[in-house]
Short mmCIF file of the C-alpha atoms (twelve columns), coordinates in Angstrom:
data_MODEL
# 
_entry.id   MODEL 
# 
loop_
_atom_site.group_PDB 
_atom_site.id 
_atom_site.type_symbol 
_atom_site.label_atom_id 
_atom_site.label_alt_id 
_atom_site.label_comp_id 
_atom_site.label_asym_id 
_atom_site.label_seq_id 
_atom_site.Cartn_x 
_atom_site.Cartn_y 
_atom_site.Cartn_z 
_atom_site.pdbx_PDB_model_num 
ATOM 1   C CA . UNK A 1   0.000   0.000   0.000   1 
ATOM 2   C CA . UNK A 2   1.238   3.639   -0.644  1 
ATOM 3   C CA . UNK A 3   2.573   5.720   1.737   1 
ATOM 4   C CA . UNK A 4   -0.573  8.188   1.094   1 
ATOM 5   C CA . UNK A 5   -3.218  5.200   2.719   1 
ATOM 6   C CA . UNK A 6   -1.029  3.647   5.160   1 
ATOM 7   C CA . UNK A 7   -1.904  4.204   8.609   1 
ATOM 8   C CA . UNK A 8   -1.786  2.565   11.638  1 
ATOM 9   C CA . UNK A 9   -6.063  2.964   12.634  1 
ATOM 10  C CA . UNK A 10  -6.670  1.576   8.995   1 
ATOM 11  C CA . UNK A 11  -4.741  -1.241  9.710   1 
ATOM 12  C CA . UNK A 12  -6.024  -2.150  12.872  1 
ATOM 13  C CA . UNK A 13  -9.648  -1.616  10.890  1 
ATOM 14  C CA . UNK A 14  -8.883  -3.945  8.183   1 
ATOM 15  C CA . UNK A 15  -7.827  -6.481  10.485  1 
ATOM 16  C CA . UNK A 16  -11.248 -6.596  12.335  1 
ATOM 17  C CA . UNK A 17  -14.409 -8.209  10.515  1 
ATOM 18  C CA . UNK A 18  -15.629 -8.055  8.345   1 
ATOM 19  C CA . UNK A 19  -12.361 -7.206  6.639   1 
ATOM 20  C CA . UNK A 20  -10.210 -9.744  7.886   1 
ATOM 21  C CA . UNK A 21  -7.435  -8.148  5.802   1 
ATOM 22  C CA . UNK A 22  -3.712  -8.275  6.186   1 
ATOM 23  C CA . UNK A 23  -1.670  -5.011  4.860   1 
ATOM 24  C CA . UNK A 24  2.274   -4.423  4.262   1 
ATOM 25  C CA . UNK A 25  2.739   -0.832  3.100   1 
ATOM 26  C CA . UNK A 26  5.232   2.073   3.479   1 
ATOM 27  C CA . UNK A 27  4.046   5.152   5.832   1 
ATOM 28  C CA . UNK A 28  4.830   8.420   6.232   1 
ATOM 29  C CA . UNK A 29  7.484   9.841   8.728   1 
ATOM 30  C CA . UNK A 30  5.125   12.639  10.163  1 
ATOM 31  C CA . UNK A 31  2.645   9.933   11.783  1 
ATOM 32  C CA . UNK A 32  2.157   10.268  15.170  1 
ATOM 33  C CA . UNK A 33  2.493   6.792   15.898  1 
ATOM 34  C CA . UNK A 34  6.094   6.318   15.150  1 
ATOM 35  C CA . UNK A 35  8.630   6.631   18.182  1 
ATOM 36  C CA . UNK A 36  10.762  9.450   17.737  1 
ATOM 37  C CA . UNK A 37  13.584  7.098   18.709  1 
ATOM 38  C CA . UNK A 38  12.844  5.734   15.231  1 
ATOM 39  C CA . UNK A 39  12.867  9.061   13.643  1 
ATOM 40  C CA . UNK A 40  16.800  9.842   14.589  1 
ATOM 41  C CA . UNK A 41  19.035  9.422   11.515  1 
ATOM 42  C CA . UNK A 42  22.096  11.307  13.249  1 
ATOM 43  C CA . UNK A 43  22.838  7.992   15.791  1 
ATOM 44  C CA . UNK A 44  22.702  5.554   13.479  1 
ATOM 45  C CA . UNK A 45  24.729  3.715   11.033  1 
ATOM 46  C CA . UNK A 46  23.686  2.855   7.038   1 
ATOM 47  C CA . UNK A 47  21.770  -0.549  6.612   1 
ATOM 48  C CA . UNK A 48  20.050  -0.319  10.117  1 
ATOM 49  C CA . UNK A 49  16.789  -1.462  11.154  1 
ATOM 50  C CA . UNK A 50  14.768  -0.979  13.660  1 
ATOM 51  C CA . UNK A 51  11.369  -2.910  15.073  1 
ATOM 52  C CA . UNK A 52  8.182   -1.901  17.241  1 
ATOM 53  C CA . UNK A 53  5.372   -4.486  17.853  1 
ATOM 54  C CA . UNK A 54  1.943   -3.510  19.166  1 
ATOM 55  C CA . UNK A 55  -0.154  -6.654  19.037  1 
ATOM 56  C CA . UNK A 56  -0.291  -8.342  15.403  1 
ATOM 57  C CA . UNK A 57  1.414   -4.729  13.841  1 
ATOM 58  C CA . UNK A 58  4.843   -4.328  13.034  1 
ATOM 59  C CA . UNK A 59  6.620   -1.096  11.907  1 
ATOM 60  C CA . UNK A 60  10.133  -0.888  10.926  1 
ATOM 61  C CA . UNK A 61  12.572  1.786   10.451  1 
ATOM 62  C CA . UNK A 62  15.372  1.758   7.634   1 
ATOM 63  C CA . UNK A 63  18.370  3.741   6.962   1 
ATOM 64  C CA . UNK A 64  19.261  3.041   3.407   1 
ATOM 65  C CA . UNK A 65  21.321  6.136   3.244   1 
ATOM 66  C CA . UNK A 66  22.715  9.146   5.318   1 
ATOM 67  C CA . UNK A 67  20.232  11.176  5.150   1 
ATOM 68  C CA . UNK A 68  17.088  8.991   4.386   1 
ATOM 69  C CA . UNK A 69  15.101  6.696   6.256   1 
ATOM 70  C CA . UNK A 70  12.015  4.594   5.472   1 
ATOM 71  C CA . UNK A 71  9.233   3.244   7.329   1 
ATOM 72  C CA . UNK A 72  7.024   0.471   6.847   1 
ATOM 73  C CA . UNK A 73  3.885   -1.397  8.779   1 
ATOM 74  C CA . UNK A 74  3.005   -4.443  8.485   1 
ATOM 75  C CA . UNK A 75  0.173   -6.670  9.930   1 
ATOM 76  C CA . UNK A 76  1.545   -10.264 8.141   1 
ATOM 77  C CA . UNK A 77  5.025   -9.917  10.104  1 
ATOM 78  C CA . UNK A 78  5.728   -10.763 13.316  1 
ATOM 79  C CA . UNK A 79  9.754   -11.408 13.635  1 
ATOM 80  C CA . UNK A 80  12.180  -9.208  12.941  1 
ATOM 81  C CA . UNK A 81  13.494  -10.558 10.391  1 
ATOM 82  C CA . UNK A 82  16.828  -9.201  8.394   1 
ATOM 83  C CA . UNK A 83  17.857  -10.935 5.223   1 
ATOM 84  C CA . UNK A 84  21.839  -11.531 5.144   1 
ATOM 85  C CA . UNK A 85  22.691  -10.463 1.474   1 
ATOM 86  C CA . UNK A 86  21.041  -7.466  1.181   1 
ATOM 87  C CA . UNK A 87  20.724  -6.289  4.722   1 
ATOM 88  C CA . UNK A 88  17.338  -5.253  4.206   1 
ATOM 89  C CA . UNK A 89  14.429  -6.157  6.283   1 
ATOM 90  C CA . UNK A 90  12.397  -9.140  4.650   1 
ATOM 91  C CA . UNK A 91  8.637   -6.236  5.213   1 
ATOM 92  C CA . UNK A 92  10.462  -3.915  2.204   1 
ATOM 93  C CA . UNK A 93  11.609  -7.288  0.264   1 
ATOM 94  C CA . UNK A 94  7.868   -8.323  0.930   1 
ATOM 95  C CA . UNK A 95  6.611   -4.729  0.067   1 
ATOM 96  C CA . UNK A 96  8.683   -4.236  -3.336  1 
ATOM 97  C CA . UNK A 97  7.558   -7.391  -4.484  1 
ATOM 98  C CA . UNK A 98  3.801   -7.402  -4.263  1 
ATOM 99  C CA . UNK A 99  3.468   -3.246  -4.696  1 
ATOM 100 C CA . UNK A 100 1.508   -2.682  -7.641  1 
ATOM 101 C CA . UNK A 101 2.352   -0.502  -10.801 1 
ATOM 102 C CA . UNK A 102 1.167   2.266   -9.501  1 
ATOM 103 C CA . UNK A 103 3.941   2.237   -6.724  1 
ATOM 104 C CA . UNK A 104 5.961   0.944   -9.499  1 
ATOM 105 C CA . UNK A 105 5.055   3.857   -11.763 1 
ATOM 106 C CA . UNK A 106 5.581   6.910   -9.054  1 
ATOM 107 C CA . UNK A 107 8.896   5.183   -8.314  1 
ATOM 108 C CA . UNK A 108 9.652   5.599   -11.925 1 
ATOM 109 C CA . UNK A 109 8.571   9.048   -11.979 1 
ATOM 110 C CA . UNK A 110 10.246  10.224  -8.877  1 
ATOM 111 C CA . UNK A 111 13.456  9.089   -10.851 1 
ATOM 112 C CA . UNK A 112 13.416  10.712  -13.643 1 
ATOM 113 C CA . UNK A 113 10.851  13.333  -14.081 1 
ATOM 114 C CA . UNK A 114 9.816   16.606  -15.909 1 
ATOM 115 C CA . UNK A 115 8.120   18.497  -13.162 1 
ATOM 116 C CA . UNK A 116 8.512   22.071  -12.078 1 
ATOM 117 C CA . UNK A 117 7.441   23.688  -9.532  1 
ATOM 118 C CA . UNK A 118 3.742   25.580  -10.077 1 
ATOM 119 C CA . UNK A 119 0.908   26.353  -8.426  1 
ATOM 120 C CA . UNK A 120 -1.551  26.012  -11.703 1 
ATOM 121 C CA . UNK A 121 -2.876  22.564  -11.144 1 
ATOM 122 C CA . UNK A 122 -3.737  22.388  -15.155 1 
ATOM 123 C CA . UNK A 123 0.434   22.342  -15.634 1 
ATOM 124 C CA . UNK A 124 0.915   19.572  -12.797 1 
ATOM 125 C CA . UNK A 125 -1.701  17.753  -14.884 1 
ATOM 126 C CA . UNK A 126 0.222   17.654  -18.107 1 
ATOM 127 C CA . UNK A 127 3.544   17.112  -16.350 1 
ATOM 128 C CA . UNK A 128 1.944   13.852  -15.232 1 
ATOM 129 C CA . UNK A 129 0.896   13.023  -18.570 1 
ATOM 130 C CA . UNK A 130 4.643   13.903  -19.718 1 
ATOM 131 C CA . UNK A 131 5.867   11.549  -17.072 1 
ATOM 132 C CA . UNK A 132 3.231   8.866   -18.193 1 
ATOM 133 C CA . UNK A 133 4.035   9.429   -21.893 1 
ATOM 134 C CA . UNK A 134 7.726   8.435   -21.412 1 
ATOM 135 C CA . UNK A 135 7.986   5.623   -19.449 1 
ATOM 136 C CA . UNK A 136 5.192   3.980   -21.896 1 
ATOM 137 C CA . UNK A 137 7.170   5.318   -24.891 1 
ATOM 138 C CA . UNK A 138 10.245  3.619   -22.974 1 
ATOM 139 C CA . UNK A 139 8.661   0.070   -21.926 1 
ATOM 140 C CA . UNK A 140 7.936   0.260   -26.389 1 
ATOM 141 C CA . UNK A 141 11.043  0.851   -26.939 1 
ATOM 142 C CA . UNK A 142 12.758  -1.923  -25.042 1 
ATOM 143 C CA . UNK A 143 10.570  -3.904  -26.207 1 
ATOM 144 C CA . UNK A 144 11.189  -2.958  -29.971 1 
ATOM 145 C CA . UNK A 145 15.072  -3.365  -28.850 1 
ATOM 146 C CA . UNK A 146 15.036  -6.651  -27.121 1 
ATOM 147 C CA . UNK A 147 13.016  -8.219  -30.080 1 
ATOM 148 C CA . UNK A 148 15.339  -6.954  -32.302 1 
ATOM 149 C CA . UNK A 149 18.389  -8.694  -30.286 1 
ATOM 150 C CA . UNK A 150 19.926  -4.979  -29.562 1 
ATOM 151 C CA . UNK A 151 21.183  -4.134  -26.306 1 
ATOM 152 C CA . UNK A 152 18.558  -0.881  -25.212 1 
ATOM 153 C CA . UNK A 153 20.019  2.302   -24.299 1 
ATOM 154 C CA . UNK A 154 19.315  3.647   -20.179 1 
ATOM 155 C CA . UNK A 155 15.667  5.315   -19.594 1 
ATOM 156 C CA . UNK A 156 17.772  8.826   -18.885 1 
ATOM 157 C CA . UNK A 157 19.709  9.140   -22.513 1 
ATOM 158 C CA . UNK A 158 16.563  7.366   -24.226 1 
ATOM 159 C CA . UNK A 159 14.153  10.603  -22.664 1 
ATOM 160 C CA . UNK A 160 16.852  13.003  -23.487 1 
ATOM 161 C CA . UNK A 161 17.035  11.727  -26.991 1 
ATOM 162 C CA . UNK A 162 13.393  11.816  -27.288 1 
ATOM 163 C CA . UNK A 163 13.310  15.286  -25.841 1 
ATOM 164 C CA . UNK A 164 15.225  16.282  -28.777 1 
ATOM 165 C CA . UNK A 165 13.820  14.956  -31.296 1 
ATOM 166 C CA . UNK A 166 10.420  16.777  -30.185 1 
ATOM 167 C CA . UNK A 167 11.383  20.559  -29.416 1 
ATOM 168 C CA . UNK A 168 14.144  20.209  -33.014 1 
ATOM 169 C CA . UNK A 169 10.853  20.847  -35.141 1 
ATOM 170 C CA . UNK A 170 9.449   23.863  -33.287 1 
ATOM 171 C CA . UNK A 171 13.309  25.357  -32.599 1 
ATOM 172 C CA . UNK A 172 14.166  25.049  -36.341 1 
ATOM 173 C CA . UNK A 173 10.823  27.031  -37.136 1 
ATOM 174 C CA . UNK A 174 11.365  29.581  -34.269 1 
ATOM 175 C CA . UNK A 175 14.863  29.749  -35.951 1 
ATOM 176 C CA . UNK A 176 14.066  31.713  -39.135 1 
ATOM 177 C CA . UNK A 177 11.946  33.829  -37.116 1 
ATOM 178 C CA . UNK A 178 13.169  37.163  -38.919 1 
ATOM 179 C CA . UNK A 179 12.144  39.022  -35.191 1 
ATOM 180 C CA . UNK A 180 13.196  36.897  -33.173 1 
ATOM 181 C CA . UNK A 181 16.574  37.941  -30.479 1 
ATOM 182 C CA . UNK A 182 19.831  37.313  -31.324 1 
ATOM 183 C CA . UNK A 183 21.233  35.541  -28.233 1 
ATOM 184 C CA . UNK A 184 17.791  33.442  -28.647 1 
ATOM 185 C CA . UNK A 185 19.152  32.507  -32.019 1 
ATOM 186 C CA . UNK A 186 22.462  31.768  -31.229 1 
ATOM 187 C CA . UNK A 187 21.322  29.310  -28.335 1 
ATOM 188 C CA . UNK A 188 19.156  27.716  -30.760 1 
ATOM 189 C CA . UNK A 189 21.612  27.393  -33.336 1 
ATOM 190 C CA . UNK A 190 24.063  25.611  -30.395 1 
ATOM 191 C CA . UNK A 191 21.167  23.100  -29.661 1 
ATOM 192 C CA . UNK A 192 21.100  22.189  -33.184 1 
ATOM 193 C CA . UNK A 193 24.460  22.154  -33.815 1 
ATOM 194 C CA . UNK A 194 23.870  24.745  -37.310 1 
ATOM 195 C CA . UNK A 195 27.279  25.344  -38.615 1 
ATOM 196 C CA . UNK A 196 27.567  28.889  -39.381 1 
ATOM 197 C CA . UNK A 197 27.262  29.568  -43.204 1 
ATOM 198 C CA . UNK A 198 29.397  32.217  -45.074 1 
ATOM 199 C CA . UNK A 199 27.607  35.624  -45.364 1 
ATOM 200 C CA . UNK A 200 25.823  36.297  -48.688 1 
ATOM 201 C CA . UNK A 201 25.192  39.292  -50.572 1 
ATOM 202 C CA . UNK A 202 21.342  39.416  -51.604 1 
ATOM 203 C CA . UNK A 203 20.477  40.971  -54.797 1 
ATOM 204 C CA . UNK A 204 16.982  40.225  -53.784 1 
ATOM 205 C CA . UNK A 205 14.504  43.712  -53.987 1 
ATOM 206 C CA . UNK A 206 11.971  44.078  -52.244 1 
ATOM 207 C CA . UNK A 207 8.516   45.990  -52.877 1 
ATOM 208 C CA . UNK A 208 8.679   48.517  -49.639 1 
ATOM 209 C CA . UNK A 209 11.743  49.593  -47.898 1 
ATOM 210 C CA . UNK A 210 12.602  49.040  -44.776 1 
ATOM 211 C CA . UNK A 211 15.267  49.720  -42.045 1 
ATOM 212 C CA . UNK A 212 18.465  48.382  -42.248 1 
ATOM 213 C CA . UNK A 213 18.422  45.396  -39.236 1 
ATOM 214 C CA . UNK A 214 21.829  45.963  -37.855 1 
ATOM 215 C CA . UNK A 215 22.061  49.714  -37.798 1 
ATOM 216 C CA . UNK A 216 21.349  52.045  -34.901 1 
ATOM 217 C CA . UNK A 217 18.428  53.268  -34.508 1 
ATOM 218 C CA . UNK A 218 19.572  56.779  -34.585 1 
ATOM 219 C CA . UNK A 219 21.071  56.187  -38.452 1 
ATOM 220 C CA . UNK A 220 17.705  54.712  -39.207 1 
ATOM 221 C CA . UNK A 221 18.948  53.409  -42.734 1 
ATOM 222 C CA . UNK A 222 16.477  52.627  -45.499 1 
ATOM 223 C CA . UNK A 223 17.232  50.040  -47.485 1 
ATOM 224 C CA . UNK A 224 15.649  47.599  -50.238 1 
ATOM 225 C CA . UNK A 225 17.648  45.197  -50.056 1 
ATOM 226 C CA . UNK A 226 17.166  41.628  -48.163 1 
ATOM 227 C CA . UNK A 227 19.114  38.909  -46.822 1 
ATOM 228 C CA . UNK A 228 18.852  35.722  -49.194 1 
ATOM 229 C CA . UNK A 229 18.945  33.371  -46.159 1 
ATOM 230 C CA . UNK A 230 16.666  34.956  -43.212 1 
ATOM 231 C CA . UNK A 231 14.949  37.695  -45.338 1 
ATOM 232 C CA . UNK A 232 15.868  40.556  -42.646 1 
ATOM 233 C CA . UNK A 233 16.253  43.776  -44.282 1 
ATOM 234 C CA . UNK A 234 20.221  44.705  -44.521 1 
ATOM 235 C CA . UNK A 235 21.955  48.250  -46.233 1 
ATOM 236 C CA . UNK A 236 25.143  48.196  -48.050 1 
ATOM 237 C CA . UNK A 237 27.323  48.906  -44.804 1 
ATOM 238 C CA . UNK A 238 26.466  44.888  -43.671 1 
ATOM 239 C CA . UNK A 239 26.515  43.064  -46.732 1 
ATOM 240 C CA . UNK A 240 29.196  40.893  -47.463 1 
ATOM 241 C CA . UNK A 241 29.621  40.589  -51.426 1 
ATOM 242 C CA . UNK A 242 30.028  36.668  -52.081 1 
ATOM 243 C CA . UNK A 243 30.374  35.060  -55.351 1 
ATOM 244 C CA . UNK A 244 27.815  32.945  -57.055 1 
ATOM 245 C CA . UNK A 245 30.082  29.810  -56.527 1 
ATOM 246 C CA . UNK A 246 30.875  30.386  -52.509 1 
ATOM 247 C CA . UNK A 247 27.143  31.266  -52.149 1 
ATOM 248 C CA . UNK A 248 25.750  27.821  -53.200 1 
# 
């Protein structure tokens, strides 16, 4: 059971009739129900466990790292049992086995994820979905790979691939925006790895003159002339006269 049901009332609950219901699930640290002993992560050493028993419920406490500790109840344990290899206590072997994909999925999520912070509950929404969208685009993928007989690349570089290959569309189009900022464009043109080109004169005319692009405002330079490339309008001060050869 997730950490957002787990309680100790709703376990003593679903072990009463008509339930008759055994539960193994992690809970929160801010119950009130844990010891505080339990709750100190400054005393302790990594890979330690500890146990309280209150009738047929067991909670544990494990430090997997430094800084973190988990806690877990359980109404089908009654021992406090430690398995050698992994120095884990058999409730979170129990729990990580029968957890369902949902516990699976925010696991997933809370490992790689494209949330920011907000407060407009229509973006949390559609980071979900993002989240969603990617680990099912992933589980496709491996499967794709492994039928294939190809070794699958790791869930981070396959969603930063993927990431690319959906914003290089909309970046090449905001690219040739003829208004859009410079230092915009030159990040853009880093992202997508656009080898700069050798300036070209345009010959191309155009109907109505306009000011030159580069020049201060104060010269405010009319010009009819355009670059062949981006279209922005350019005088004869920035134009760079290339031959017809070096221009294709």
């Amino acid at each position: 059971m997730d950490n957002w049901f787990t309680s100790v009332p709703l376990a003593s609950e679903l072990l009463q009739d008509p339930y008759k219901l055994t539960l193994v699930g992690t809970i929160r640290s801010n119950k009130r129900e844990i010891p505080p002993e339990m709750k100190n992560k400054k005393s302790r050493k990594i890979n330690t466990s500890m146990f309280a028993f209150d009738g047929e419920k067991t909670l544990v406490s494990y430090k997997p790292k430094s800084n973190k500790t988990v806690f877990l109840l359980s109404t089908v344990h009654n021992q406090p049992d430690i398995n050698s290899t992994s120095k884990k206590p058999e409730i979170i072997h129990i729990y990580n086995s029968t957890k369902g994909a949902v516990d699976t999925v925010d696991q997933m999520c809370s490992a790689i994820c494209v949330n920011r912070k907000t407060n407009r509950w229509p973006q949390c929404v559609f980071y979900n979905v993002l989240n969603l969208c990617l680990i099912n685009s992933y589980v496709i993928y491996v499967s794709n790979m492994v039928r294939e007989r190809q070794k699958p690349m790791r869930r981070r570089t396959f969603g930063q691939s993927l990431a690319d290959k959906l914003i290089e569309p909309w970046l090449r189009e905001r690219y040739n925006t003829v208004t859009l900022r410079r230092d915009i464009k030159a990040s853009i043109k880093d992202i997508l790895k656009i080898e700069d080109a050798t300036p070209s004169t345009s010959q191309a005319q155009q109907n109505k003159r306009k000011i030159c692009f580069f020049c201060p405002y104060k010269k405010h330079r009319i010009t009819k002339y355009v670059c062949s490339r981006c279209k922005t309008a350019i005088c004869g001060e920035h134009t760079i006269p290339v031959c017809a050869d070096c221009q294709e």
